[in-house]
C-alpha positions as CSV (number, residue, x, y, z in Angstrom):
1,X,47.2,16.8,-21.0
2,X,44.5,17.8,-23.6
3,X,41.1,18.8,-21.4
4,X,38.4,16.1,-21.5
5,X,35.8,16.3,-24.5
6,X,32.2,15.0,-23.2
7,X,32.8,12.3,-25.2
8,X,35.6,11.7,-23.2
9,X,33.1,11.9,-20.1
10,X,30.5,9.7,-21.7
11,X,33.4,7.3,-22.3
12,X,33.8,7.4,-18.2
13,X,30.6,7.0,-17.6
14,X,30.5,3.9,-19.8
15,X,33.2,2.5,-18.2
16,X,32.5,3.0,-14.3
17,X,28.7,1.8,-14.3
18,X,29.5,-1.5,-12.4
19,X,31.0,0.2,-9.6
20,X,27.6,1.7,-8.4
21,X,26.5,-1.7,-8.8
22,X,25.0,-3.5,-5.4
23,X,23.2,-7.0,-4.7
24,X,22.0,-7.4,-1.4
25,X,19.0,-10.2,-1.5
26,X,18.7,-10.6,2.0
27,X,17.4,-8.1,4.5
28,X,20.7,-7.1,6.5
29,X,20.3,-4.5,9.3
30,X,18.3,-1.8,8.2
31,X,19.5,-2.5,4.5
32,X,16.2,-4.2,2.6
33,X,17.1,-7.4,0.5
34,X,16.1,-6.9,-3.2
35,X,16.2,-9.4,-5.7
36,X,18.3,-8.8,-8.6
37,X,21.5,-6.6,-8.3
38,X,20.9,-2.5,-8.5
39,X,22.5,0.6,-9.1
40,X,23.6,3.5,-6.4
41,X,24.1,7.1,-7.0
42,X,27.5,7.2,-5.9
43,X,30.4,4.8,-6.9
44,X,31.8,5.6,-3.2
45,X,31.1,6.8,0.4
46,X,27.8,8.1,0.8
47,X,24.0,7.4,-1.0
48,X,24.6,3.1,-1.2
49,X,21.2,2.4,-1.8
50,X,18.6,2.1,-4.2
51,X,16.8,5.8,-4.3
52,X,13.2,5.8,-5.8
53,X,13.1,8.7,-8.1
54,X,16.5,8.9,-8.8
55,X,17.1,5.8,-10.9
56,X,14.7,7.2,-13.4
57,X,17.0,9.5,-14.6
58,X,20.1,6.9,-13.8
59,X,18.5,3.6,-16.2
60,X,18.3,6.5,-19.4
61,X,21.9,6.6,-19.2
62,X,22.3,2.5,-18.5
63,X,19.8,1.9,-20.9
64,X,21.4,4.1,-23.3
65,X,25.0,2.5,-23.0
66,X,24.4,-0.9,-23.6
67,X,23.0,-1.7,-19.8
68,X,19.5,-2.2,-20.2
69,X,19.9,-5.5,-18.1
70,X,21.0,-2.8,-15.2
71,X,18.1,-0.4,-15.7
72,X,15.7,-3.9,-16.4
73,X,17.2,-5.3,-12.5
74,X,16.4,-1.7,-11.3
75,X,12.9,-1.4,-11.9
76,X,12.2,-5.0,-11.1
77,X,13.7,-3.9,-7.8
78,X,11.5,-0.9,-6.9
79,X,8.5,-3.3,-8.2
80,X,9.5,-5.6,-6.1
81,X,9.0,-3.1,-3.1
82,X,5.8,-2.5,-4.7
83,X,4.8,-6.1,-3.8
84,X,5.9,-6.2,-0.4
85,X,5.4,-2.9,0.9
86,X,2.4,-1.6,-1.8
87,X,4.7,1.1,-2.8
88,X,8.1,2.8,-3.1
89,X,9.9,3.8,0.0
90,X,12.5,6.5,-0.3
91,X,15.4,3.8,-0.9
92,X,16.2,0.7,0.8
93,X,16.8,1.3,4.1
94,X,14.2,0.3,7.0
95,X,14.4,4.0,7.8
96,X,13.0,5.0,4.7
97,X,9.8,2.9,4.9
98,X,8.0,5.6,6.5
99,X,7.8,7.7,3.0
100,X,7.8,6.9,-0.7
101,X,9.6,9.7,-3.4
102,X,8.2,11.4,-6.6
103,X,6.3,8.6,-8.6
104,X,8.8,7.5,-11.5
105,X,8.2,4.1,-11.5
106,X,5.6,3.7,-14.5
107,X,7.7,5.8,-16.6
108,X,10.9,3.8,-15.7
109,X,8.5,0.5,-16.8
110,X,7.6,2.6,-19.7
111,X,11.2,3.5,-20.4
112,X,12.4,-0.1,-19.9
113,X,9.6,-1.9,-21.9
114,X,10.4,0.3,-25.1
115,X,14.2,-0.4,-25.2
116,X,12.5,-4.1,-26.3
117,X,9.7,-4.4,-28.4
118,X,9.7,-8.0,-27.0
119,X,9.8,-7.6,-23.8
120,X,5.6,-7.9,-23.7
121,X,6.1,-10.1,-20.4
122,X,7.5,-8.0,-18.1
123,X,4.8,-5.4,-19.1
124,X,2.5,-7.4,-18.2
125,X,3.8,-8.5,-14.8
126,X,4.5,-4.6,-14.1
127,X,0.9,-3.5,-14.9
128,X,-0.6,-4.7,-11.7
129,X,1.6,-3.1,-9.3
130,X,1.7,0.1,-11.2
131,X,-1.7,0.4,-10.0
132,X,-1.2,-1.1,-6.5
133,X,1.5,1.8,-6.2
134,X,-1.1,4.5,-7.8
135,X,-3.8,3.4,-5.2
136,X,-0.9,4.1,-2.8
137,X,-1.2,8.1,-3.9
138,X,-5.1,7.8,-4.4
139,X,-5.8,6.4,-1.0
140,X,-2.6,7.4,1.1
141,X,-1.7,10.7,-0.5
142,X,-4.8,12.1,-2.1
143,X,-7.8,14.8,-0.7
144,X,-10.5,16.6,-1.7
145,X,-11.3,17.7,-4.7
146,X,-9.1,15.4,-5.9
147,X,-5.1,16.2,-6.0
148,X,-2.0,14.6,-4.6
149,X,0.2,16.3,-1.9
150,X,3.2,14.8,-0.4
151,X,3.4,12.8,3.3
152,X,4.3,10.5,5.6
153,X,3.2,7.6,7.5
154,X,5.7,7.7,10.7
155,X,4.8,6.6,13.8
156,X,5.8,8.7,16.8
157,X,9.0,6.6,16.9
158,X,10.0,6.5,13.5
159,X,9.7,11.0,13.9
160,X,11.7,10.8,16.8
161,X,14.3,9.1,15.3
162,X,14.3,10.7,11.9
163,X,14.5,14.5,13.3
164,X,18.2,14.4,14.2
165,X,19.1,13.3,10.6
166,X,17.4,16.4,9.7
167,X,17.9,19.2,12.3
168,X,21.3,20.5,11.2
169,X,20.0,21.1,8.0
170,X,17.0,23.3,9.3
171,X,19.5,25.4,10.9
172,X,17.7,23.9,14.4
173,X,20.7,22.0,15.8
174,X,19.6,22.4,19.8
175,X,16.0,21.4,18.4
176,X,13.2,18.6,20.0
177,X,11.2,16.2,18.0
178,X,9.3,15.7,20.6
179,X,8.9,19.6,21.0
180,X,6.6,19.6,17.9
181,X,5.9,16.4,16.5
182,X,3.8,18.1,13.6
183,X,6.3,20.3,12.5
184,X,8.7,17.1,12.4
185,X,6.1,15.3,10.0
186,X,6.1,18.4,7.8
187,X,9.8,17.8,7.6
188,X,9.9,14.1,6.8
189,X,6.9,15.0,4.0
190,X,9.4,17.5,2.1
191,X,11.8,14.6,2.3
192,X,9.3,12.3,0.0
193,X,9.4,15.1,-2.8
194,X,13.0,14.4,-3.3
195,X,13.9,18.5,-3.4
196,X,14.6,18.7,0.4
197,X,15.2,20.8,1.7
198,X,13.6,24.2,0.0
199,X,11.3,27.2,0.3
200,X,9.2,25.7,-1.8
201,X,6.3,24.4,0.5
202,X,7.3,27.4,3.2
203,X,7.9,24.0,5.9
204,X,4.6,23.3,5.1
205,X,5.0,20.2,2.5
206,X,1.3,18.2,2.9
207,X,-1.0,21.5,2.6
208,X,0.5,22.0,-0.9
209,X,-0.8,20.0,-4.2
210,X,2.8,19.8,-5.9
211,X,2.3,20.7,-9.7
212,X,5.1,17.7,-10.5
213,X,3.5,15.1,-8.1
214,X,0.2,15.8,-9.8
215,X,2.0,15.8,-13.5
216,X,3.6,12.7,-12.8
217,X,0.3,10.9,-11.7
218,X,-1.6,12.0,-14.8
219,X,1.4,10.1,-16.6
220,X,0.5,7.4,-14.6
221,X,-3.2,7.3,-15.7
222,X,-2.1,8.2,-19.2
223,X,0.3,5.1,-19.5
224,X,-2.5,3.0,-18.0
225,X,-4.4,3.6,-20.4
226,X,-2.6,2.9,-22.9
227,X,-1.7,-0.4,-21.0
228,X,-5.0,-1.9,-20.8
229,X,-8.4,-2.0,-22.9
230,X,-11.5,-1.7,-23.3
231,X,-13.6,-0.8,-20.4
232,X,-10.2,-0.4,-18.2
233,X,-8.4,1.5,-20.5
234,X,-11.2,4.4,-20.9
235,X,-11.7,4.5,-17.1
236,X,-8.0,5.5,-17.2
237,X,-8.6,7.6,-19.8
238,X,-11.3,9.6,-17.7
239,X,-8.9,9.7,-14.9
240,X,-6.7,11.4,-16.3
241,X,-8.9,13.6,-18.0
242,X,-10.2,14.5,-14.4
243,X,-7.2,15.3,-13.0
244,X,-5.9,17.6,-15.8
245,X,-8.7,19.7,-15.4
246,X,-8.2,20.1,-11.7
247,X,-4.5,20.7,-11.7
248,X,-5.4,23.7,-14.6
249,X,-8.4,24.7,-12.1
250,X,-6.1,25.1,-9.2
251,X,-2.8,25.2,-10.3
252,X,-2.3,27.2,-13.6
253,X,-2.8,31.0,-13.0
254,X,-3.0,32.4,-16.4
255,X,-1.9,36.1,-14.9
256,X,1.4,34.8,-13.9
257,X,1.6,32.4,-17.2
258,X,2.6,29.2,-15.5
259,X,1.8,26.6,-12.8
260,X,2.4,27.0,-9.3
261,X,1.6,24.6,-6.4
262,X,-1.7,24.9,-4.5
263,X,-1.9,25.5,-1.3
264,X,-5.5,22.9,-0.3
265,X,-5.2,24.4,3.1
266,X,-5.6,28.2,2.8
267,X,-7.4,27.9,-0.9
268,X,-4.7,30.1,-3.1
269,X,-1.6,29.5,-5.1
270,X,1.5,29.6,-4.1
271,X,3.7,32.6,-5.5
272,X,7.3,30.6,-5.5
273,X,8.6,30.1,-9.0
274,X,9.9,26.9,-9.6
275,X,11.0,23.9,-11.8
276,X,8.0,22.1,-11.1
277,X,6.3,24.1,-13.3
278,X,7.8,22.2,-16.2
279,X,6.3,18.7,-15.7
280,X,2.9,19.3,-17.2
281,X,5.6,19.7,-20.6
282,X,7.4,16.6,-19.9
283,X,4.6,14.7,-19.2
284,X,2.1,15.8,-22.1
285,X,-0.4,17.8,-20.1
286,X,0.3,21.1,-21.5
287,X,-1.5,22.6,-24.2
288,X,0.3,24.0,-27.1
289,X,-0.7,27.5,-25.6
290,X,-0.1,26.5,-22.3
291,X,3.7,25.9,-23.6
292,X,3.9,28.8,-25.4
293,X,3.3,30.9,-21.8
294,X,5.9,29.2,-19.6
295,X,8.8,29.5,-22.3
296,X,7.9,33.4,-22.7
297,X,6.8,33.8,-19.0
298,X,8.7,30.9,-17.0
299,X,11.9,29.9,-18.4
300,X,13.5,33.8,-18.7
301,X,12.8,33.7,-14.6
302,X,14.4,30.3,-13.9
303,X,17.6,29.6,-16.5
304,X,20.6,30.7,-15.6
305,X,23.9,31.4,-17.3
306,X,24.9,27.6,-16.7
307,X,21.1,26.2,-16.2
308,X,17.5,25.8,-14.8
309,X,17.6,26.8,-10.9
310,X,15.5,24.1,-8.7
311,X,13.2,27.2,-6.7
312,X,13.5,31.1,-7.1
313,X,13.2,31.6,-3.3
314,X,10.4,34.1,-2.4
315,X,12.8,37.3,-0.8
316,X,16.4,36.6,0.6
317,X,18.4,33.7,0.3
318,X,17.9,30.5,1.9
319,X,20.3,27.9,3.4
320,X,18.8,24.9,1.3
321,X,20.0,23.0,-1.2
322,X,17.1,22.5,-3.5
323,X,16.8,26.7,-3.7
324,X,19.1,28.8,-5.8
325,X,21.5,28.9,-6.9
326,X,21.7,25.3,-7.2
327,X,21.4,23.4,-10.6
328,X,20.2,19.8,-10.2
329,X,20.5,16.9,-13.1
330,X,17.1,15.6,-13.2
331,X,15.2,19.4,-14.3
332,X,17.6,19.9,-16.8
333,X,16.4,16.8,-18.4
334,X,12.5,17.7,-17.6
335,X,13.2,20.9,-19.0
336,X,15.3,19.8,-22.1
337,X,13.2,17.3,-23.1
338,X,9.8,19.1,-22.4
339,X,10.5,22.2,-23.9
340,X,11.3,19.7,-27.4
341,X,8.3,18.2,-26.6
342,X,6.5,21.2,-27.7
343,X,8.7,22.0,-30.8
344,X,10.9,24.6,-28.9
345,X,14.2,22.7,-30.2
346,X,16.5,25.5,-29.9
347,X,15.9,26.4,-26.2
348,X,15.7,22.9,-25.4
349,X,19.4,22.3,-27.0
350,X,21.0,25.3,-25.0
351,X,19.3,23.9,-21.7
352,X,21.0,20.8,-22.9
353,X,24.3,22.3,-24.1
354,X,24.7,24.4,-20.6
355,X,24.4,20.7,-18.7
356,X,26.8,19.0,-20.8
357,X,29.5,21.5,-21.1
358,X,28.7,22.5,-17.0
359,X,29.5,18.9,-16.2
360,X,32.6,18.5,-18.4
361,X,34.0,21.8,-17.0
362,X,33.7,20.0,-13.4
363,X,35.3,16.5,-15.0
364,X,38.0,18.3,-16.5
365,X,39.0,20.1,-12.5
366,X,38.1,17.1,-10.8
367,X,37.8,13.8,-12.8
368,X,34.8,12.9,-11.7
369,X,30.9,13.9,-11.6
370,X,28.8,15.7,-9.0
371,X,25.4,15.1,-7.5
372,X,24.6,18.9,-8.6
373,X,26.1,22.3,-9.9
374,X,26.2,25.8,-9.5
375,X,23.8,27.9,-12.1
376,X,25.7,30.9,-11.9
377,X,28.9,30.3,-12.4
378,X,29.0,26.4,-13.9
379,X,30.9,25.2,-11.0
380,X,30.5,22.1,-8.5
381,X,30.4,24.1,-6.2
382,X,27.3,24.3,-5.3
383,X,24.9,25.5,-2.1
384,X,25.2,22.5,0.7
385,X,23.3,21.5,3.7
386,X,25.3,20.7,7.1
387,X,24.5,17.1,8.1
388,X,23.4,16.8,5.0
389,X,25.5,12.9,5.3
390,X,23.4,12.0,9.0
391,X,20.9,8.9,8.8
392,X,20.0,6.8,11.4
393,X,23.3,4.7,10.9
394,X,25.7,6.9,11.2
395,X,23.9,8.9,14.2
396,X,24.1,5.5,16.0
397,X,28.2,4.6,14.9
398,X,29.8,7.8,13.9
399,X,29.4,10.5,16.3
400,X,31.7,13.4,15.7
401,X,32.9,11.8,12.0
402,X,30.2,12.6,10.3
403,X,31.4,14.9,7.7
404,X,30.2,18.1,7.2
405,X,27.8,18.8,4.1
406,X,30.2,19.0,0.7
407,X,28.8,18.4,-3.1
408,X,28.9,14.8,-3.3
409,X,30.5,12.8,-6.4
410,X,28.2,11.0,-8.3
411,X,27.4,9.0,-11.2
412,X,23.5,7.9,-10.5
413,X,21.3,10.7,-12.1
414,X,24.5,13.1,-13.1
415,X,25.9,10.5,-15.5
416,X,22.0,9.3,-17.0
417,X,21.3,12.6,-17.6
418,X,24.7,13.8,-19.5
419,X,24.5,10.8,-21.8
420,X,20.3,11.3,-22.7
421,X,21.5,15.0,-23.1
422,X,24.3,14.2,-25.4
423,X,21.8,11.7,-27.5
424,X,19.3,14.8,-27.3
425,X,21.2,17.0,-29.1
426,X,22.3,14.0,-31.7
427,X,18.3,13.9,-32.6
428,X,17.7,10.5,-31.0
429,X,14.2,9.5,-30.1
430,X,12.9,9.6,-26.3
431,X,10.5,7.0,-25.6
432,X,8.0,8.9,-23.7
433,X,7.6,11.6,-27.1
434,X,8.6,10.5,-30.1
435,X,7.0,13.3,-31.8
436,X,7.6,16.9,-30.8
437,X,4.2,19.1,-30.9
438,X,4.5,22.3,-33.6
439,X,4.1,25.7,-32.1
C-alpha cells in the first residue's frame, strides 16, 4: 500500500470529526451539562471533555471542512460557561472550576462570526460575555501596573484534591499537599496556561506576566473595539493601547531581540526562551521592526529540524512535556500564521510544511494523529509526563490502572491545525489577518 498523501490525512480528518462529538446537557457527576453538542480532543480513551483553549485551534479545522455548525455549538458552549460561571474553566469537569485556560474565546467568536457575514446575531449575543469573561482577567487575574499573570481560585479542598493528579508528574510521588499548600497553588496556576508542565515560570506561574496571556488580552480589547462604537469602542481602543505599551515596557528586552515573560515579583525578565514570544505576531501587537528582531533573533533559537519547540529549558533537560524537545500543534499555527502576518511568507510555509509532513509521517506508521510530536526527529514520540492520565475520577475508581504517561492520539487541535496549515500554504485567507504587513 502506497503511503498516505496529507490529503489523504485531511480526507481522515474529514471523515472522523463526529466521533469526538459529545452532548451532555445535564450536569452528570462531575461532568458539567452544556447546551448544544461539542467536540473532544480525542476520538477515544482519554481528554472527553470540552477543553477551553484547545477548541480554538480544533473549530479552524471544523470550520474549515464544512463543520461550522460544530465550531458554532462549540463556542456557544464555552459562552455558555461564561454565563454561568463568569468565565472559562479548564474543561467541563467540576474539578476544573477552580481555573480558567489561555483566553481564546473572543478570537473563536471572532473566528466563527466571519465564516457568516450573516451571522450579525450571535455577535451580538457574544459581545456581552466577552467582556464579563475579560473582567474575569481584569479583576481575578490582573496586578499592578497593569498585566495579567496566571492563577487559581481553589479552596483548600479543591488543592488537596487536585495535588495527586499532579504529583507524579513533578517527579514528587511521596509528596503532601497539605505539606505546602502554596507551592500546590503554584502548580494548579501552571495548569491554567495550558503548557503544564514546563520550566517556563521556574514552579513559580502567578509571579510571571506571561507575554501570550497578555497578547491574547490585547486581542481581546482590540476585537472589542472593533465590536462596539462610539464612546465604547474608543475606551477599548485606549485599553489596548495601554496594555501594549506595558507589555513592551516590561516584556520586550531589545538586547535579547524578543519578548520574555516578566517576573512582577522580583522586577526583571525572565531569560527562558520560548514560543510565547510569538503571540504579539499572531495577534497584531508587533511592530514591523519588532518582527523583523524575533525572526533574525528568536526563530533560529526555537525551530527545529521538524518544528517550533514549546520552551528552550534554561541548562539541562527537564522531565516536562511542554519543554523540549516537544513540538506542540497550536505554536506551529501561532508561529505560521504570525510570521505571514508580517510578510515573512517563506519561513512561515516551512514552519508549515515541517507540521504537515511531521504529522503525515506519524499517520503513515500509525494511522492516526497525535496530541504532539518530537522536533528533532519528526516522530510521535515525544517527551511524556508519568500520571500524565490521573484526575480526580480516575484516582477515586482506577487505582493501579491508570496508565502510564504515553503520546495520546488525537484529533482536537492536531487535526485543526493540519487542515488551516494545508489551506495556509494554498494562500487562503485567515480571518484574524487578511492582509500580511510588508517588511
Amino acid at each position: 500500500m502506497p503511503p498516505s498523501s496529507p490529503d489523504q490525512v485531511r480526507a481522515f480528518i474529514a471523515s472522523h470529526w463526529d466521533d469526538t462529538v459529545r452532548f451532555s446537557p445535564r450536569d452528570d457527576e462531575t461532568l458539567i451539562g452544556l447546551p448544544y453538542p461539542y467536540t473532544i480532543p480525542t476520538r477515544k480513551d482519554v481528554f472527553q471533555e470540552l477543553y477551553y483553549w484547545d477548541t480554538y485551534f480544533t473549530c479552524l479545522g471544523l470550520a474549515a471542512t464544512g463543520r461550522r455548525d460544530l465550531a458554532l455549538n462549540n463556542a456557544r458552549n464555552l459562552l455558555a460557561e461564561v454565563e454561568r460561571f463568569g468565565f472559562v474553566p479548564n474543561g467541563n469537569r467540576t474539578y476544573y472550576l477552580s481555573r480558567s485556560q489561555s483566553p481564546y474565546l473572543a478570537p473563536l467568536v471572532g473566528l466563527v462570526a466571519e465564516e457568516s457575514s450573516q451571522d450579525t446575531e450571535f455577535l451580538q449575543e457574544a459581545i456581552p460575555l466577552l467582556k464579563r469573561e475579560y473582567e474575569f482577567w481584569v479583576k481575578r487575574r490582573t496586578v499592578s501596573p497593569g498585566l495579567a499573570h496566571h492563577g487559581c481560585h481553589a479552596t483548600r479542598e479543591e488543592l488537596i484534591e487536585f495535588f495527586p493528579t499532579v504529583r507524579d508528574r513533578l517527579g514528587l510521588p511521596e509528596a503532601c499537599a497539605e505539606d505546602d499548600l502554596d507551592f500546590v497553588a503554584r502548580v494548579m496556576s501552571e495548569c491554567e496556561t495550558g503548557w503544564d508542565m514546563n520550566s517556563r515560570f521556574a514552579k513559580r506561574c502567578p509571579d510571571f506576566f506571561p507575554v501570550d496571556l497578555n497578547s491574547n488580552l490585547w486581542l481581546y480589547e482590540t476585537l472589542l473595539a472593533r465590536w462596539t462604537e462610539g464612546e465604547e469602542s474608543v475606551r477599548w481602543a485606549e485599553r489596548a493601547d495601554s496594555r501594549r505599551t506595558l507589555i513592551n515596557s516590561l516584556c520586550w528586552d531589545a538586547e535579547q531581540g524578543a519578548w520574555f515573560d516578566y517576573d512582577h515579583v522580583n522586577r526583571r525578565r525572565s531569560v527562558v526562551w520560548n514560543a510565547g514570544l510569538f503571540q504579539p505576531l499572531w495577534v497584531g501587537l508587533a511592530t514591523p521592526e519588532q518582527a523583523a528582531s524575533v525572526v533574525a533573533n528568536a526563530l533560529p533559537k526555537l525551530e527545529f529540524d521538524h518544528g517550533i519547540t514549546a520552551t528552550l529549558p534554561p541548562e539541562n533537560a527537564t522531565p516536562f512535556q511542554w519543554d523540549h524537545p516537544n513540538m506542540w500543534p497550536p505554536i506551529q499555527h501561532i508561529v505560521y500564521r504570525g510570521l505571514a502576518r508580517y510578510g515573512y511568507i517563506a519561513e512561515g510555509r516551512r514552519i508549515a510544511e515541517k507540521y504537515i509532513d511531521c504529522v503525515t509521517r506519524a499517520f503513515n506508521l500509525t494511522g492516526d494523529l497525535w496530541e504532539k510530536y518530537n522536533v528533532a526527529d519528526g516522530s510521535h514520540i515525544a517527551r511524556n509526563e508519568a500520571g500524565y492520565f490521573k484526575n480526580p475520577v480516575n484516582l477515586a475508581t482506577g487505582g493501579d490502572d491508570i496508565p502510564e504517561a504515553e503520546t495520546p492520539s488525537m484529533m482536537g487541535w492536531t487535526a485543526g491545525v493540519f487542515i488551516d496549515a494545508q489551506d495556509f500554504l494554498a494562500g487562503g485567507k485567515y480571518w484574524l489577518n487578511p492582509l500580511p504587513h510588508s517588511h
